[in-house]
N, C-alpha and C positions, 0 to 999 in steps of 0.2 A: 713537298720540297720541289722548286722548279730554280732556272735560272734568269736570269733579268739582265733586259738589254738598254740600253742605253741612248737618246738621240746624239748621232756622227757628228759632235761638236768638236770632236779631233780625229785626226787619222786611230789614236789608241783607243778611242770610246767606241770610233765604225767596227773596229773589230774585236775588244773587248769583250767580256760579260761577267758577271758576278752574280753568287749564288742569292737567292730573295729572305735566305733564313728562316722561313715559314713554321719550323720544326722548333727553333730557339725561344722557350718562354721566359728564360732571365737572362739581364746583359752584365750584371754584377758576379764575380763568384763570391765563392762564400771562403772569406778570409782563415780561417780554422785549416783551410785545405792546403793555403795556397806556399811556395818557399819559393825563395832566389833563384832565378836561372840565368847566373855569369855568361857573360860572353866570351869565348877563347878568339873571333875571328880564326878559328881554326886549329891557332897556335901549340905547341906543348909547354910543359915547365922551363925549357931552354930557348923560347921563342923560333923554335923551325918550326914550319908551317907544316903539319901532319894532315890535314885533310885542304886538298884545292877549292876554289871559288867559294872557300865559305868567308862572311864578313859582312859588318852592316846591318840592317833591317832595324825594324820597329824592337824597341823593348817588349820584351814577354816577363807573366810568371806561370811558376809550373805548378799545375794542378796535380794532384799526388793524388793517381787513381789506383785503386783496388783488384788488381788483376791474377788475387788469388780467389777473394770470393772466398774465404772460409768464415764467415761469421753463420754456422750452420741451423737452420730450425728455428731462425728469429725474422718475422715476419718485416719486410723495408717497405717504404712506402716512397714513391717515384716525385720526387718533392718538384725539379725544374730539371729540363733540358735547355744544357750548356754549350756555347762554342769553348774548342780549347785552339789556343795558338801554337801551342809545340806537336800538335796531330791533326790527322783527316778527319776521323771521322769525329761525331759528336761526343759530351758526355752526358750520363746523368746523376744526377744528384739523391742521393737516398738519405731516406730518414728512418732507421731504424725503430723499433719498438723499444729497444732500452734506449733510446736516446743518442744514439752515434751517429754521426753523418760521417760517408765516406761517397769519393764519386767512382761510378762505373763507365765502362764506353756500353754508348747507347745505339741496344737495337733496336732497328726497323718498326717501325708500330707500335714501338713503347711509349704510353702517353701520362700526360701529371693524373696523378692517386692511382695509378696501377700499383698493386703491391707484387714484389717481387720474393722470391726464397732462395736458398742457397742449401747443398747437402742430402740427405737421406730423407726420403720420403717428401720430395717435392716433385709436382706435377710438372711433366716436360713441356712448357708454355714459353714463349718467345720470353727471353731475358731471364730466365731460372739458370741454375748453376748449378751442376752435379757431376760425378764419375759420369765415365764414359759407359762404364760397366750397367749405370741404372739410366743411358741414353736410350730409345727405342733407334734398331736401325733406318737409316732413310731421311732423319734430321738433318736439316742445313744446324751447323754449330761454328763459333770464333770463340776467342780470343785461346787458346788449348793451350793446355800445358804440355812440354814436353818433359821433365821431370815432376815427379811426387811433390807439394808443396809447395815449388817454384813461384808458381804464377805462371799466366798465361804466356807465352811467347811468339805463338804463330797463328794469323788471321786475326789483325786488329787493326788493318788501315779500310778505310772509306768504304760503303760495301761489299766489306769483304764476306765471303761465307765459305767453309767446306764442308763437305760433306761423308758422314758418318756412315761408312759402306759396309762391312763387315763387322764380325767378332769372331774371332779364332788363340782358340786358349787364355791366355793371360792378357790376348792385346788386341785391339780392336785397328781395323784398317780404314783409314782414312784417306779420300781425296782435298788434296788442297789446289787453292786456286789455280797453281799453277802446273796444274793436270796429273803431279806426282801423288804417287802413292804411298804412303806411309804408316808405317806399323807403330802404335803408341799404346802404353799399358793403361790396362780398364782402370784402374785409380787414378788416374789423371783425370784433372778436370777439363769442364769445359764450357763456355753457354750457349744456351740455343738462339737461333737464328741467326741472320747476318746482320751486322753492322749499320748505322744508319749513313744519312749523307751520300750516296748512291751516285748524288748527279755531281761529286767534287770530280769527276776525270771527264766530264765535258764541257769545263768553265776556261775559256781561253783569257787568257792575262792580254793579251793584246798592245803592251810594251815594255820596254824595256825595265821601266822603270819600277813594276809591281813585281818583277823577281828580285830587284834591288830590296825593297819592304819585307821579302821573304828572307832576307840575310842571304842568297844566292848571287857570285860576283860574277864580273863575267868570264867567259871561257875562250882562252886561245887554242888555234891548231897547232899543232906539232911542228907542221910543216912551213908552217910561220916561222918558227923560229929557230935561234943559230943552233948547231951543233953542241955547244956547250951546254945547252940545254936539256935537248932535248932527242933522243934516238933517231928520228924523223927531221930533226932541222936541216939548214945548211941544202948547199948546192946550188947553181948558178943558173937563175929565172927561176921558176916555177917547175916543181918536181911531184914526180907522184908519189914521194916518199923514199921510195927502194928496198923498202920491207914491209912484212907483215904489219897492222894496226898498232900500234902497241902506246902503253905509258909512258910519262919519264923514267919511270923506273924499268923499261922494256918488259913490261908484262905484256900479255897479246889481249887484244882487246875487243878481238871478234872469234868467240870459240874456243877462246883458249882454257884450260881447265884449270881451277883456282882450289878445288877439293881436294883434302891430302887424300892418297891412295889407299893409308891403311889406316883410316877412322873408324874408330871402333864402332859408330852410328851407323855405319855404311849399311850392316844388315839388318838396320829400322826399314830401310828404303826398297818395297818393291820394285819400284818402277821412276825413272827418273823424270825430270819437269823435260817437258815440251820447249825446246826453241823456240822464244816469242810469246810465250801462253803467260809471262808472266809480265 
């Protein structure tokens, strides 16, 4: 996988670049997988706007991937690797031995006719699927579950990986990207390796217009605008606000603490993320 540049036929192509796809062996998905992904432009059921600058872009549909990995002790066979448009990183495509297709996110190295497992008594090989309990420690591992049967939920964007530090009782310590330390139960699953797609956080978009295709609109400053707006607006010439960072909704927006105090998760958490690491 690398990225590709373009000859300076515009000010946006000089500084653009775009990934070469070298990893993608099919451009079609496979219809069986795929459902409807509505566009809200952000919107709620009463049309106020619950999420900023979202709105626009290219039509998608969504690939309905597999992030529990419980079809256990049935051999899958690695049929194509997929781009998805609603994620970073890749997916793949499986072909089970009874006959089921379901898509996975695809790790690093995983290539067509690798066969894949899931479950008890599978070897810990890039892309296998198992408890944490029958993880060897020292494994880079994503997509993890944080409850029993959930499905995965943490380390599933574009190279991502953490790593499988300990085991202590019923639970196994975990580093995640984001340098925090994290206690999760050995029945939880997880897959080995990291993620593919690697080089998606060195591809500059290089104008305006290729965040527009991502459905990203564009963003005002606070400070821009009137009072009525906004906590930071208003004031006569240019201000440097007269408070802390904050939202329209005056949340603080540089350091300020969004976690309730007494979440009961809290004592998952050894150790907290790093400022910036993530």
């Amino acid at each position: 996988m690398g990225i590709k540049f373009y000859r300076p036929t515009s000010p946006g192509r000089r500084d653009g670049s775009v990934l070469d796809y070298a990893e993608i062996t099919k451009t079609e998905p496979e219809k069986s997988l795929l459902e409807a992904y509505p566009q809200t432009g952000g919107r709620n059921n009463h049309g106020h706007i619950t999420r900023r600058h979202s709105g626009g872009g290219n039509k998608r549909m969504y690939r309905i991937v597999d992030f529990k990995r419980d079809k256990d002790g049935i051999p899958a066979k690695v049929a194509a690797i997929e781009y998805d448009p609603c994620r970073t990183a890749f997916i793949a495509l499986l072909h089970y031995a009874d006959g089921e297709k379901r898509y996975i996110l695809a790790p690093a190295g995983v290539t067509v006719g690798q066969t894949l497992m899931s479950g008890k008594g599978s070897e810990p090989q890039t892309g296998n699927s198992m408890q944490l309990g029958d993880i060897p420690v020292g494994l880079e591992i994503h997509n993890i579950e944080l409850r029993v049967g959930k499905g995965g939920q943490m380390v599933r964007s574009a190279g991502g990986w953490a790593q499988l530090q300990a085991k202590e009782g019923a639970h196994a310590i975990i580093k995640l990207p984001s340098e925090e330390l994290r206690k999760v139960h050995l029945t939880c699953r997880a897959t080995i390796g990291r993620l593919s797609n690697a080089d998606h956080q060195n591809v500059k978009l290089g104008k305006a217009g290729r965040n527009r295709h991502l459905g990203i609109r564009p963003t005002v400053r606070g400070t821009a605008m009137n009072p009525v707006d906004h906590p930071m607006g208003g004031g006569e010439g240019r201000t440097a606000g007269g408070r802390h960072p904050c939202s329209p909704s005056a949340v603080l927006a540089k350091g300020g603490k969004t976690r309730r105090r007494k979440n009961p998760t809290n004592r998952f958490i050894l150790r907290r993320r790093k400022k910036g690491a993530h």
